[in-house]
Biopython code that builds the backbone (N, CA, C, O; Angstrom):
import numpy as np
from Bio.PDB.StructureBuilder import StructureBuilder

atoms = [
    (1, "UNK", "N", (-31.709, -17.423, -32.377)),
    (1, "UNK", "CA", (-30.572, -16.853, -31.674)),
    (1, "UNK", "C", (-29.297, -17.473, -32.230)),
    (1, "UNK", "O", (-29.288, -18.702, -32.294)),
    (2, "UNK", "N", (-27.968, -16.655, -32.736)),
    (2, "UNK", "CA", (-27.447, -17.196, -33.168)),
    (2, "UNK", "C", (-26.001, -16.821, -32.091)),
    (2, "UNK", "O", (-25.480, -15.735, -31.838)),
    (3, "UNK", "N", (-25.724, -17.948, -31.715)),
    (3, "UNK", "CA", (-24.349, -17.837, -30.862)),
    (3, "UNK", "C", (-22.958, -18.402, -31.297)),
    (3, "UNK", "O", (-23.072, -19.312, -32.118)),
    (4, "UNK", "N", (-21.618, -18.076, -30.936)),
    (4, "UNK", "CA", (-20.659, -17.901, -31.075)),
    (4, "UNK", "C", (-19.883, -18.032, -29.888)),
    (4, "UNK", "O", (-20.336, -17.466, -28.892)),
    (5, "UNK", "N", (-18.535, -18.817, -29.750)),
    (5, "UNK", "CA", (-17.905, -19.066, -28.834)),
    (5, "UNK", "C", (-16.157, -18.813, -29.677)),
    (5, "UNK", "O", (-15.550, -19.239, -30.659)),
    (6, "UNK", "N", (-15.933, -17.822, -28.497)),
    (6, "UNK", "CA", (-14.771, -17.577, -29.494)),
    (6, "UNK", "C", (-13.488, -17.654, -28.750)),
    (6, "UNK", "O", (-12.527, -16.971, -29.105)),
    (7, "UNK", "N", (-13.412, -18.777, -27.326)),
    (7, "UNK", "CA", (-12.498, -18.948, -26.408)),
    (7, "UNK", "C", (-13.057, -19.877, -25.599)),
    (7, "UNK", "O", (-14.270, -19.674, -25.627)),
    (8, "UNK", "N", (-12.805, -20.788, -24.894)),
    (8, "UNK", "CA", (-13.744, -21.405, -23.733)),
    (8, "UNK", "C", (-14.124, -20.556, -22.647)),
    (8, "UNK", "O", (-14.831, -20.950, -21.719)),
    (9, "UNK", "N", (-13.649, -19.355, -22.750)),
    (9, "UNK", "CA", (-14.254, -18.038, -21.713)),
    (9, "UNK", "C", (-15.433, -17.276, -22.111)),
    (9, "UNK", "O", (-16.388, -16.954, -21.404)),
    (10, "UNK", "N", (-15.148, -16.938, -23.831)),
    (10, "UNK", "CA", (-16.381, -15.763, -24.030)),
    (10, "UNK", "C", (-16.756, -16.509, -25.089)),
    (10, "UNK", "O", (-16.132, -16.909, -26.072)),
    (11, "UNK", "N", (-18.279, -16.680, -24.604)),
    (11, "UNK", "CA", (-19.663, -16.375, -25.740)),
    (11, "UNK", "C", (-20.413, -15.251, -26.184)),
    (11, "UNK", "O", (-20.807, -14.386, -25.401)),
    (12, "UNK", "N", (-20.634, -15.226, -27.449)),
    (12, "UNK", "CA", (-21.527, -14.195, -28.113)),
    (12, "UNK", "C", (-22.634, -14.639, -28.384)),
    (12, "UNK", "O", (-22.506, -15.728, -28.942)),
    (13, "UNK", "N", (-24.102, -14.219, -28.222)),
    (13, "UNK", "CA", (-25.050, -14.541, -28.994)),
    (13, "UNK", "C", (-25.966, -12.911, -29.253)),
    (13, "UNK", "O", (-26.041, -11.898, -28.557)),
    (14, "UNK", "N", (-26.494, -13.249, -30.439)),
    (14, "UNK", "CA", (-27.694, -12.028, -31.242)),
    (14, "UNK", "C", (-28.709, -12.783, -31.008)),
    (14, "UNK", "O", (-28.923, -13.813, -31.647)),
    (15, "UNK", "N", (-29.813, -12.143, -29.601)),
    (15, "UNK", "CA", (-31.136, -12.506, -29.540)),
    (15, "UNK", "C", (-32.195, -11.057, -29.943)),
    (15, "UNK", "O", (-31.645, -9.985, -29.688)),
    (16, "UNK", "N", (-32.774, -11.016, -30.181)),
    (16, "UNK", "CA", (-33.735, -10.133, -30.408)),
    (16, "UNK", "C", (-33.485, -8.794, -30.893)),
    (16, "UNK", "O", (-34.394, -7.990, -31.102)),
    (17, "UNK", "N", (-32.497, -8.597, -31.037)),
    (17, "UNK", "CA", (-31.264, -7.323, -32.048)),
    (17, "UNK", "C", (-30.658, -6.772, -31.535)),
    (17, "UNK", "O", (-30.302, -5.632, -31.832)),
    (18, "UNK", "N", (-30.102, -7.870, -29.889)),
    (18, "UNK", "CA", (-29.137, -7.305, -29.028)),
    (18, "UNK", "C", (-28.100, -8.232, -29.300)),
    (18, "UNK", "O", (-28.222, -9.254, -29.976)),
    (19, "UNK", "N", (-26.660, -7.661, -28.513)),
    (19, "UNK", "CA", (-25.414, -8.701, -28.686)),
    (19, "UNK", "C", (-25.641, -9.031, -27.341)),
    (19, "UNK", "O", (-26.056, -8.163, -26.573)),
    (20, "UNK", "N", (-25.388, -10.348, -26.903)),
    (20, "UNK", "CA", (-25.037, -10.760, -25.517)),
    (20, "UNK", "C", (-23.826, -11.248, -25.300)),
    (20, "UNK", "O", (-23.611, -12.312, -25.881)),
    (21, "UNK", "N", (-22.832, -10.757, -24.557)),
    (21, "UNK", "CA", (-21.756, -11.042, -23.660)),
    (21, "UNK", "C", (-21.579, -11.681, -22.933)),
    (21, "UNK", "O", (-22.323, -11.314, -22.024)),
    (22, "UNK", "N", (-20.850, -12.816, -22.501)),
    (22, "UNK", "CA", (-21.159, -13.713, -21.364)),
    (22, "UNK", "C", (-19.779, -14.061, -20.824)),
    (22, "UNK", "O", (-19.161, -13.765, -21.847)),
    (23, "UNK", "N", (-18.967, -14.411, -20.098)),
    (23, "UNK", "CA", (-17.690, -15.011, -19.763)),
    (23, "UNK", "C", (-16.419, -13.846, -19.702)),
    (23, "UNK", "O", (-16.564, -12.643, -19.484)),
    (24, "UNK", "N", (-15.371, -14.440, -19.912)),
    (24, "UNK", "CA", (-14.562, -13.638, -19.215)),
    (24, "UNK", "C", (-13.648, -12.833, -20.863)),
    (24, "UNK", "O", (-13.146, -13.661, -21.623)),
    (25, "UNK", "N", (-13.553, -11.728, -21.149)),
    (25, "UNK", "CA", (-13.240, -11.223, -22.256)),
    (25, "UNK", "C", (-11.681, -10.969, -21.847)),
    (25, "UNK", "O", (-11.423, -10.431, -20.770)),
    (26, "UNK", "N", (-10.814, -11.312, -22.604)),
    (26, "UNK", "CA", (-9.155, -10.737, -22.747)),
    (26, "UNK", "C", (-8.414, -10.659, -23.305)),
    (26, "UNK", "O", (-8.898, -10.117, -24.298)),
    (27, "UNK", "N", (-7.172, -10.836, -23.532)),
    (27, "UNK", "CA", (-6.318, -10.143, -24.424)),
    (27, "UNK", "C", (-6.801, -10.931, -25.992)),
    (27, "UNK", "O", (-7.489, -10.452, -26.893)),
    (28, "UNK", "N", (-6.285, -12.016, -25.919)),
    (28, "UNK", "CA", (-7.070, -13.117, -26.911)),
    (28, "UNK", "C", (-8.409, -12.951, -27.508)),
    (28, "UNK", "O", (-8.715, -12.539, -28.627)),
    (29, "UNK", "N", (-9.124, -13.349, -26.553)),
    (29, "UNK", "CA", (-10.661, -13.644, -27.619)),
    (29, "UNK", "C", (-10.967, -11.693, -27.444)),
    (29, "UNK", "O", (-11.813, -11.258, -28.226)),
    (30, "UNK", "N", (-10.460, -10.895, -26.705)),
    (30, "UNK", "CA", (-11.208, -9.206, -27.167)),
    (30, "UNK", "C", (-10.496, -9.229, -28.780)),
    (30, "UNK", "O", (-11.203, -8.991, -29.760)),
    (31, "UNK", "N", (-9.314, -9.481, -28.886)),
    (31, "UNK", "CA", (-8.993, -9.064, -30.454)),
    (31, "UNK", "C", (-9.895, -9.770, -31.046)),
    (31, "UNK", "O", (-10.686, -9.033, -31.634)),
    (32, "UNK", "N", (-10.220, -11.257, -31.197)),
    (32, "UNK", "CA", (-11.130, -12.296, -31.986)),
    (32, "UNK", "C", (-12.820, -11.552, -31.753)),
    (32, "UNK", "O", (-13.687, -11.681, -32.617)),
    (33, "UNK", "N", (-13.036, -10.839, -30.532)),
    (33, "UNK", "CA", (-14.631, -9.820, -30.722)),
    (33, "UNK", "C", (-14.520, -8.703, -32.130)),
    (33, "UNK", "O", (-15.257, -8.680, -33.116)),
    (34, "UNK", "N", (-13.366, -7.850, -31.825)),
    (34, "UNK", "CA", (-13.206, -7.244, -32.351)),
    (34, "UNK", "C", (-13.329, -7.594, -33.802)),
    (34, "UNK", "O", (-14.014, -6.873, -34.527)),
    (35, "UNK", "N", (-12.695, -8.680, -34.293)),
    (35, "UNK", "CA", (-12.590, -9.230, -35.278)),
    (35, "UNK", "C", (-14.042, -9.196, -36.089)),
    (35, "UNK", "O", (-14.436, -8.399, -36.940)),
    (36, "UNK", "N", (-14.641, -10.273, -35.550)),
    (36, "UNK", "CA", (-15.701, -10.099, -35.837)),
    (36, "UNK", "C", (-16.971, -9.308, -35.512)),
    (36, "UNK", "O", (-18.087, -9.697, -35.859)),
    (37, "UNK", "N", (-16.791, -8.395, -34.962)),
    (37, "UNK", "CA", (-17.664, -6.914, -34.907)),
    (37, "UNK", "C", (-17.593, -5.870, -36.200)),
    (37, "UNK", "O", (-18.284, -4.886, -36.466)),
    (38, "UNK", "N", (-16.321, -6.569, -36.990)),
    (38, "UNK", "CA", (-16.166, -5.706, -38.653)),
    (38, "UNK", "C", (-17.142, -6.159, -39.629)),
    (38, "UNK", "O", (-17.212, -5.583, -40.714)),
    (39, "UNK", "N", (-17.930, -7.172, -39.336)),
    (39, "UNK", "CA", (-19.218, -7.135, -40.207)),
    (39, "UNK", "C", (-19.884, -8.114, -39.274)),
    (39, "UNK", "O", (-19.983, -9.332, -39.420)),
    (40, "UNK", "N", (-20.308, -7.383, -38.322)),
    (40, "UNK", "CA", (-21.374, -7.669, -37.499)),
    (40, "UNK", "C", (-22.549, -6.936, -37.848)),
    (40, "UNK", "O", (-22.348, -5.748, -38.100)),
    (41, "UNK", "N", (-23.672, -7.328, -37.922)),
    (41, "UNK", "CA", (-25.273, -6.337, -38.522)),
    (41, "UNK", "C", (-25.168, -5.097, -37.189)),
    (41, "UNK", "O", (-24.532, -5.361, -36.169)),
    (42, "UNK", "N", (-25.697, -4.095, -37.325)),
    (42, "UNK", "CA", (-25.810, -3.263, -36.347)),
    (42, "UNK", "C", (-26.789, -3.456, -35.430)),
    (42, "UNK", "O", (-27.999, -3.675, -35.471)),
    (43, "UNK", "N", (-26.064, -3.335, -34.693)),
    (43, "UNK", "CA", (-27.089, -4.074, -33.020)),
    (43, "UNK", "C", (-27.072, -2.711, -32.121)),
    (43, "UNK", "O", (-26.019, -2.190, -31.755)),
    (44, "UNK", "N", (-28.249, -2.242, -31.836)),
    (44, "UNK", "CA", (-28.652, -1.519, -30.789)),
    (44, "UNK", "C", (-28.264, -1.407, -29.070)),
    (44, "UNK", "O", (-28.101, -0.463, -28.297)),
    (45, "UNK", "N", (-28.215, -2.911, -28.945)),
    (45, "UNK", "CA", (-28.309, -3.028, -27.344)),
    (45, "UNK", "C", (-26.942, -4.072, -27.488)),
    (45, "UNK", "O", (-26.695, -4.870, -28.393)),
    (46, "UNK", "N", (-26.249, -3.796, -26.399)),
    (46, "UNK", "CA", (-25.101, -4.370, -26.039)),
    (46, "UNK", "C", (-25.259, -5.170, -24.453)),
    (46, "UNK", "O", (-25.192, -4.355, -23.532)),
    (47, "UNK", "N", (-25.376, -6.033, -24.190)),
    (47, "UNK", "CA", (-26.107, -6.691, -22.845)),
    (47, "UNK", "C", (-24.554, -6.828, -21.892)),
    (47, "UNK", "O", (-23.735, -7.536, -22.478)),
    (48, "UNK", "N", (-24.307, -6.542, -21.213)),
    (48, "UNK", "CA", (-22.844, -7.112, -20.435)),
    (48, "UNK", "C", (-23.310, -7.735, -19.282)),
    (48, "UNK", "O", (-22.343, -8.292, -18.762)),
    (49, "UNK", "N", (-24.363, -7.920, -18.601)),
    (49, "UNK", "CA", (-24.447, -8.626, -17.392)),
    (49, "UNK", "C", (-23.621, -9.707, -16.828)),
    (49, "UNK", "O", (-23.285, -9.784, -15.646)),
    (50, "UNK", "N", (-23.243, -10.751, -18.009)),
    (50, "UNK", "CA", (-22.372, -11.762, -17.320)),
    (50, "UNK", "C", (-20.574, -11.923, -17.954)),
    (50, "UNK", "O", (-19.740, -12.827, -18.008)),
    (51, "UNK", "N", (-20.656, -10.296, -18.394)),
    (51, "UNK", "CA", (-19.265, -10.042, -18.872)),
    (51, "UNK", "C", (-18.540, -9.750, -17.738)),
    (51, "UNK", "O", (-18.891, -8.839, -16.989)),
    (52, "UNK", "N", (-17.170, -10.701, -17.447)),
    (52, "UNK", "CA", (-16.226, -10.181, -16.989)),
    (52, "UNK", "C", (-14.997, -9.720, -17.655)),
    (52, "UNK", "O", (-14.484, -10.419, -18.529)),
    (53, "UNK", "N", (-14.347, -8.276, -17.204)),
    (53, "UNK", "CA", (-13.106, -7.641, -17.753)),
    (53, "UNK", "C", (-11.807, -8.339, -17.124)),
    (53, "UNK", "O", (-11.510, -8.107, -15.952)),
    (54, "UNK", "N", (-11.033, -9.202, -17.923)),
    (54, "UNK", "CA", (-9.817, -9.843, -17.553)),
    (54, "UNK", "C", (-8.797, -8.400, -16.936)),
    (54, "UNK", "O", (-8.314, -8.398, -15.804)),
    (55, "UNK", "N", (-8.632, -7.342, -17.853)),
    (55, "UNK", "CA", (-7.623, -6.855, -17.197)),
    (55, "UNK", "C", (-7.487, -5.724, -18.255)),
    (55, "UNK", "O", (-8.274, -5.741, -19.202)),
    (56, "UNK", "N", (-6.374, -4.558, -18.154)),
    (56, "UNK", "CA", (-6.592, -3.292, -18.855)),
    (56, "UNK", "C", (-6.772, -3.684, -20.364)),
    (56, "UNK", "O", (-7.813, -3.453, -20.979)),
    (57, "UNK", "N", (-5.816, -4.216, -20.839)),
    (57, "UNK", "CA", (-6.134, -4.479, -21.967)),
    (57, "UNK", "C", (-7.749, -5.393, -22.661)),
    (57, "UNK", "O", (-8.273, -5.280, -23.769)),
    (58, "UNK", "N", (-7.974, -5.878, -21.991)),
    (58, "UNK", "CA", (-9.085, -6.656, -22.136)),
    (58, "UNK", "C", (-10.347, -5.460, -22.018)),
    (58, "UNK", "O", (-11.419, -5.610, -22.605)),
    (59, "UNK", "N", (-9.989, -4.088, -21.041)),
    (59, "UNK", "CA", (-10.618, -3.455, -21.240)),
    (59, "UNK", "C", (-10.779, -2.165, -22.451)),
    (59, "UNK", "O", (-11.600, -1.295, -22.742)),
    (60, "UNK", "N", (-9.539, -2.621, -22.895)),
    (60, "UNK", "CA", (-9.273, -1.538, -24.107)),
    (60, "UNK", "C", (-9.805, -2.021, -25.485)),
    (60, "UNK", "O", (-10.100, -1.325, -26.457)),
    (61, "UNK", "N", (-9.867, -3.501, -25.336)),
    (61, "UNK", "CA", (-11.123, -4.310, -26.203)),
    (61, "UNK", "C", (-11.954, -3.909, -26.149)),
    (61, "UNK", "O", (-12.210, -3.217, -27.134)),
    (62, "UNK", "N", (-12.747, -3.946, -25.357)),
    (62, "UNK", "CA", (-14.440, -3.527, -24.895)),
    (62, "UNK", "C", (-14.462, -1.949, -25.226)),
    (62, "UNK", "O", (-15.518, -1.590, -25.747)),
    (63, "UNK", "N", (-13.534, -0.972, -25.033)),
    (63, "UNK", "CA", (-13.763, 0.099, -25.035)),
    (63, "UNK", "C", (-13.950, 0.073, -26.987)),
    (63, "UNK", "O", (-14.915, 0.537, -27.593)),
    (64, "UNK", "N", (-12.985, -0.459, -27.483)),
    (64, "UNK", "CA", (-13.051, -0.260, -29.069)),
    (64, "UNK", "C", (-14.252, -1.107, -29.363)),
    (64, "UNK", "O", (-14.982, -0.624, -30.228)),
    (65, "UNK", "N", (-14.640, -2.267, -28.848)),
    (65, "UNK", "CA", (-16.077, -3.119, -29.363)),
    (65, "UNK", "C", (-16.987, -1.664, -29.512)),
    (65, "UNK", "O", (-17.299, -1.065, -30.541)),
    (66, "UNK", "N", (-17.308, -1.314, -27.981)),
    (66, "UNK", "CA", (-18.409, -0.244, -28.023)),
    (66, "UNK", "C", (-18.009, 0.742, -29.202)),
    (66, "UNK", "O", (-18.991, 1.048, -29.879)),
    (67, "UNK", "N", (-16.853, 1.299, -29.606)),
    (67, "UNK", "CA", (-16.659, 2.202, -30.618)),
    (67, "UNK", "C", (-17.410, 2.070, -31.867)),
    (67, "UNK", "O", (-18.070, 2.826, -32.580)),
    (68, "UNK", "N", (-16.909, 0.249, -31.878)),
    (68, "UNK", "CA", (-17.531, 0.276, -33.337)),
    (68, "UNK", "C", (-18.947, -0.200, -33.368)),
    (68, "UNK", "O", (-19.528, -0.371, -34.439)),
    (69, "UNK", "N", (-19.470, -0.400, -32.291)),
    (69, "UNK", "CA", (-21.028, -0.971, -31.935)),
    (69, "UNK", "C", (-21.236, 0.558, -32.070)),
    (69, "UNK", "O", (-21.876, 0.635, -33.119)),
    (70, "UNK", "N", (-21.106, 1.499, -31.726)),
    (70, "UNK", "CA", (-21.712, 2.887, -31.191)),
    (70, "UNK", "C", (-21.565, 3.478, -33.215)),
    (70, "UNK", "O", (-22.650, 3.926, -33.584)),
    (71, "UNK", "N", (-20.859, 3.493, -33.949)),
    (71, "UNK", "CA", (-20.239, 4.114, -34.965)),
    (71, "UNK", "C", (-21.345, 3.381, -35.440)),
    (71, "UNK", "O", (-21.768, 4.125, -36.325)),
    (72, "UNK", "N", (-22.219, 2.211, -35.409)),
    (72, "UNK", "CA", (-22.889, 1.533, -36.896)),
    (72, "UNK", "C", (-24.421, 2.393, -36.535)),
    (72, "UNK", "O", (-25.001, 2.969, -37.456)),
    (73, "UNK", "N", (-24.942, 2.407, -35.232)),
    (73, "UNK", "CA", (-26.163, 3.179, -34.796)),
    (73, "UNK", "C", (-26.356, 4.476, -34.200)),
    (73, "UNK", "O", (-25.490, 5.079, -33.567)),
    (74, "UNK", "N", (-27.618, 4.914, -34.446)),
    (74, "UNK", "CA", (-28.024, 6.020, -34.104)),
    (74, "UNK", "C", (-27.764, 6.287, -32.254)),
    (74, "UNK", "O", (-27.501, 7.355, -31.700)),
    (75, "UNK", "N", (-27.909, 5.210, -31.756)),
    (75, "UNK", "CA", (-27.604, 5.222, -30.321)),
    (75, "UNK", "C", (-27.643, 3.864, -30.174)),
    (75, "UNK", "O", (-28.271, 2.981, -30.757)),
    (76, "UNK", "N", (-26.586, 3.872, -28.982)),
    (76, "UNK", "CA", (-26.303, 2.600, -28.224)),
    (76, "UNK", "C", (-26.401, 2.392, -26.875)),
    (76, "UNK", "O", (-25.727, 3.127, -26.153)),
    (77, "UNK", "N", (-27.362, 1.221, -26.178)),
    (77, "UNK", "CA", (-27.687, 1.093, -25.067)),
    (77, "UNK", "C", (-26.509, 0.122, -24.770)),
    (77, "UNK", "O", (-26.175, -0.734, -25.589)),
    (78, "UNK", "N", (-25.985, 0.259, -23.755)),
    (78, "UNK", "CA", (-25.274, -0.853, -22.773)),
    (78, "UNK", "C", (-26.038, -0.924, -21.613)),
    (78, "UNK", "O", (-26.559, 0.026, -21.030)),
    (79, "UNK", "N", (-26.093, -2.519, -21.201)),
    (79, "UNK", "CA", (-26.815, -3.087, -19.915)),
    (79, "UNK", "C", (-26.049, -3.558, -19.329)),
    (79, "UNK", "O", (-25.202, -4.286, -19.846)),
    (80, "UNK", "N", (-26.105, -3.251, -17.837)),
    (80, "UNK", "CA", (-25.019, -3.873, -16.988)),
    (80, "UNK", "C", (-23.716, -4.041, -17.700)),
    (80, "UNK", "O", (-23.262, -5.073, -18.193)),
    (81, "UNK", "N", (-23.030, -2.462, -17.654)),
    (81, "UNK", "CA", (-21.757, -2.725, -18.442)),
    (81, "UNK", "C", (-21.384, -2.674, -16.964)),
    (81, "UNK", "O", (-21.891, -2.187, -15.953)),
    (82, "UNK", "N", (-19.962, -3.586, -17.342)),
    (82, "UNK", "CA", (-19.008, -3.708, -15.696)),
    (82, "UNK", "C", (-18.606, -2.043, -15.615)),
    (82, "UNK", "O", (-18.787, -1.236, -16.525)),
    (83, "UNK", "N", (-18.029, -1.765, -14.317)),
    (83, "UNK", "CA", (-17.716, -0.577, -13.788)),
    (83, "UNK", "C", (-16.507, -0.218, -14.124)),
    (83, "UNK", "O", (-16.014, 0.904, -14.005)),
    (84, "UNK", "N", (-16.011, -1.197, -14.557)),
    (84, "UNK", "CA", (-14.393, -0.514, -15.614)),
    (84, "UNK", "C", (-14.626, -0.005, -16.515)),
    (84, "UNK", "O", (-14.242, 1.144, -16.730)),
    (85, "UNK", "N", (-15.607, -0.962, -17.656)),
    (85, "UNK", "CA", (-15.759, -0.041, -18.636)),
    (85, "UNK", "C", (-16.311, 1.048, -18.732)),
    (85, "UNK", "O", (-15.967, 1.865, -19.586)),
    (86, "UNK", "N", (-17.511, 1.317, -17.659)),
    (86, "UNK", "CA", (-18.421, 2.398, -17.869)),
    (86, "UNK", "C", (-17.145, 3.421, -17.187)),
    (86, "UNK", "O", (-17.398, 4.479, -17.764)),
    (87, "UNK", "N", (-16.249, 3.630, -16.530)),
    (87, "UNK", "CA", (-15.546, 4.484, -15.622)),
    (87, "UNK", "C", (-14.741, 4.435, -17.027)),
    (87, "UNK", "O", (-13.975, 5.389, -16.889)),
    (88, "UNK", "N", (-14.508, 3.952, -18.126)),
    (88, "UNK", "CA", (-12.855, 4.148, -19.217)),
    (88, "UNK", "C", (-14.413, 4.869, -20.236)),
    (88, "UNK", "O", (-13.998, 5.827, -20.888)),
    (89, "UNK", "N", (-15.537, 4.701, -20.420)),
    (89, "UNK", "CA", (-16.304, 5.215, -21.380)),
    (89, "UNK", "C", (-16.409, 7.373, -21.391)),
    (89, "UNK", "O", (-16.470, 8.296, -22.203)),
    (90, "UNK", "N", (-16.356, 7.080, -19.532)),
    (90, "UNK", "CA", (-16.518, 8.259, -19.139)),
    (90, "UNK", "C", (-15.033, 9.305, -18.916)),
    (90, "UNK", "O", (-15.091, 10.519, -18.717)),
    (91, "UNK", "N", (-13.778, 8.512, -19.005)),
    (91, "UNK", "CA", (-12.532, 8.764, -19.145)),
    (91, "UNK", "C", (-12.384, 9.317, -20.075)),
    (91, "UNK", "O", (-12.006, 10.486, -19.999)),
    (92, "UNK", "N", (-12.648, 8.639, -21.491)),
    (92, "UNK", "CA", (-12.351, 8.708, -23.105)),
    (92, "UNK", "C", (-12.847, 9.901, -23.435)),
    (92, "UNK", "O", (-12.214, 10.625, -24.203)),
    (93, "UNK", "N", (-14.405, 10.399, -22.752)),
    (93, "UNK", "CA", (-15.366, 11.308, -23.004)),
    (93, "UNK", "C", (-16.250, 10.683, -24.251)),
    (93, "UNK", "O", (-16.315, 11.234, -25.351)),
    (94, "UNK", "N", (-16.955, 9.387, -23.897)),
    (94, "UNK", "CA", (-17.343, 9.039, -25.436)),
    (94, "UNK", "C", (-18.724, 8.835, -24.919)),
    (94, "UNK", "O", (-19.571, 8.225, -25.572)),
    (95, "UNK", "N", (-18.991, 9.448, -23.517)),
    (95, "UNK", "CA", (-20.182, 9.385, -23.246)),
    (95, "UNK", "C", (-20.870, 10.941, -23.328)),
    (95, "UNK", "O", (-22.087, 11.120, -23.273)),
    (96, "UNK", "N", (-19.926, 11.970, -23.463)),
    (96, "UNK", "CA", (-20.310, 13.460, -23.579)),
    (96, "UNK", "C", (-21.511, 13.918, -25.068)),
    (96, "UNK", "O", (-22.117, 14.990, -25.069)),
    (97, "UNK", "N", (-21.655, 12.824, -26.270)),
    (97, "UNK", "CA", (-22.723, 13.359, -26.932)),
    (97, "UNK", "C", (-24.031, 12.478, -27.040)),
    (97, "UNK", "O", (-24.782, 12.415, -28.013)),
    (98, "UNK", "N", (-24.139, 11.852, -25.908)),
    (98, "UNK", "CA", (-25.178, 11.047, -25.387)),
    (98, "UNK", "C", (-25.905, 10.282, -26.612)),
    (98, "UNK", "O", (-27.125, 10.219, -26.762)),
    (99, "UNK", "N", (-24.439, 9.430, -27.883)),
    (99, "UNK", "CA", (-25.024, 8.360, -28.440)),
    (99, "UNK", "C", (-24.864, 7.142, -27.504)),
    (99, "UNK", "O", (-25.072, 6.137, -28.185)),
    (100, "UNK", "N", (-24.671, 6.918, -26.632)),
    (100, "UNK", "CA", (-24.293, 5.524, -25.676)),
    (100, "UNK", "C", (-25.083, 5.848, -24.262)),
    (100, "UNK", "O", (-24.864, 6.883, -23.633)),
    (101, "UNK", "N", (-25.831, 5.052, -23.925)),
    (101, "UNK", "CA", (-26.678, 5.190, -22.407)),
    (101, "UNK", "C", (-26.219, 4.103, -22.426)),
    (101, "UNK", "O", (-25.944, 3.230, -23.250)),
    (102, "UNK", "N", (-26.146, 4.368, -20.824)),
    (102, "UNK", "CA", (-25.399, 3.198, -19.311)),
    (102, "UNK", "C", (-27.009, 2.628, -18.977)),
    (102, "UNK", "O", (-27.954, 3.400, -19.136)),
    (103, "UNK", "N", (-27.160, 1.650, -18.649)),
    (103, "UNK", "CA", (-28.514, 0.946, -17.739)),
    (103, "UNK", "C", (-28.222, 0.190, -17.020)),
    (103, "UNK", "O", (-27.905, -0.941, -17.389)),
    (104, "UNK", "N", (-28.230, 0.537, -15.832)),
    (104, "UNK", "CA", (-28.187, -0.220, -14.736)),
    (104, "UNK", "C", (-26.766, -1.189, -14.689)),
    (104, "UNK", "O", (-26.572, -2.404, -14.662)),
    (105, "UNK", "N", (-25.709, 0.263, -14.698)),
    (105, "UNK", "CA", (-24.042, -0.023, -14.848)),
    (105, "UNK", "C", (-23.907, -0.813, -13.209)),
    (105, "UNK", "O", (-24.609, -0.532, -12.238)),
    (106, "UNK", "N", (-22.719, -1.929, -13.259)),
    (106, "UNK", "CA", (-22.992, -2.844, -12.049)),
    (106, "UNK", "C", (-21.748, -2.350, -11.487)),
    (106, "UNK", "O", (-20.880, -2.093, -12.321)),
    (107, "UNK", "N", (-21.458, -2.157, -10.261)),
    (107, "UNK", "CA", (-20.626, -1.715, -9.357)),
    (107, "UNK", "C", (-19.860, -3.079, -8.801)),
    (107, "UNK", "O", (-20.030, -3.701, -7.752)),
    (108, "UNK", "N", (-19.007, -3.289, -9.839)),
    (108, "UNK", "CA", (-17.962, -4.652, -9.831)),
    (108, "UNK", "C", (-16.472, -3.859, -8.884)),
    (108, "UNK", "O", (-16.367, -2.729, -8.407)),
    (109, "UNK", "N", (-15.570, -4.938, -8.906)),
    (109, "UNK", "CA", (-14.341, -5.110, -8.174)),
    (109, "UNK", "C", (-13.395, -4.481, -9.260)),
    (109, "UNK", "O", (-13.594, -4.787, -10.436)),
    (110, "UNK", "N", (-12.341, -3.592, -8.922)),
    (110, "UNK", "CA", (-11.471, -3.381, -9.454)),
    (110, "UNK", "C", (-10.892, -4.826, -10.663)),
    (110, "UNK", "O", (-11.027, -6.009, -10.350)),
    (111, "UNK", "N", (-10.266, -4.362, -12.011)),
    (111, "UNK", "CA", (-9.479, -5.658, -12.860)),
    (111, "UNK", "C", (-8.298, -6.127, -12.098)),
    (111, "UNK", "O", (-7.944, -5.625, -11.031)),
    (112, "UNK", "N", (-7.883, -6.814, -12.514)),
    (112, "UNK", "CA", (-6.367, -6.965, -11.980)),
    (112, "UNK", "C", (-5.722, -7.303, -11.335)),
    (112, "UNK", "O", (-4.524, -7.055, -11.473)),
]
sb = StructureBuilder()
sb.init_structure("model")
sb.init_model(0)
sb.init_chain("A")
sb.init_seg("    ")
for serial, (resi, resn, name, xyz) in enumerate(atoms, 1):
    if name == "N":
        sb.init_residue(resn, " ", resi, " ")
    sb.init_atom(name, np.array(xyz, "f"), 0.0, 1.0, " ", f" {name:<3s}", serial, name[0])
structure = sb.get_structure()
């Protein structure tokens, strides 16, 4: 498993040919995800369970992570994506050609 800390808020790690998310993602370390998601190996499963969304912008990170997570594979699973993002996935319409499934999307608190 190889992990990554790219703020004292958010960790990354690649276990089993998923990305895991952990801590609080925002304006800062979402550009530094982003960053390094430009030659990240293509990962299937995107885990968010212990992702928290700092705030709109922090969610406009996550919305472009998934872009370019979704652009490298044939389909992309998200797990327990928070309820902002899955509600901005379904906004964008980037869930209308069913490369991205929701699993067990968590019914969090408004950002902000």
């Amino acid at each position: 498993m190889e992990q990554t800390i790219f703020s004292g808020d958010l960790t990354l790690s690649i276990d089993a040919g998923q990305l895991v998310l952990c801590g609080e993602l925002d304006r800062a370390n979402g550009a530094a995800l982003l960053q390094w998601l430009q030659d990240a190996p293509p990962l299937g499963v995107l885990a968010l369970g212990e992702l928290e969304i700092a705030d709109g912008v922090a969610c406009t990170h996550a919305l472009n992570a998934v872009r370019l997570m979704r652009d490298r594979v044939e389909r992309l699973q998200l797990e327990q994506a928070p309820q902002a993002l899955a509600h901005n996935l379904y906004r964008t319409g980037m869930l209308l050609d069913g490369t991205i499934e929701l699993v067990a999307m968590r019914e969090d608190e408004a950002y902000g």
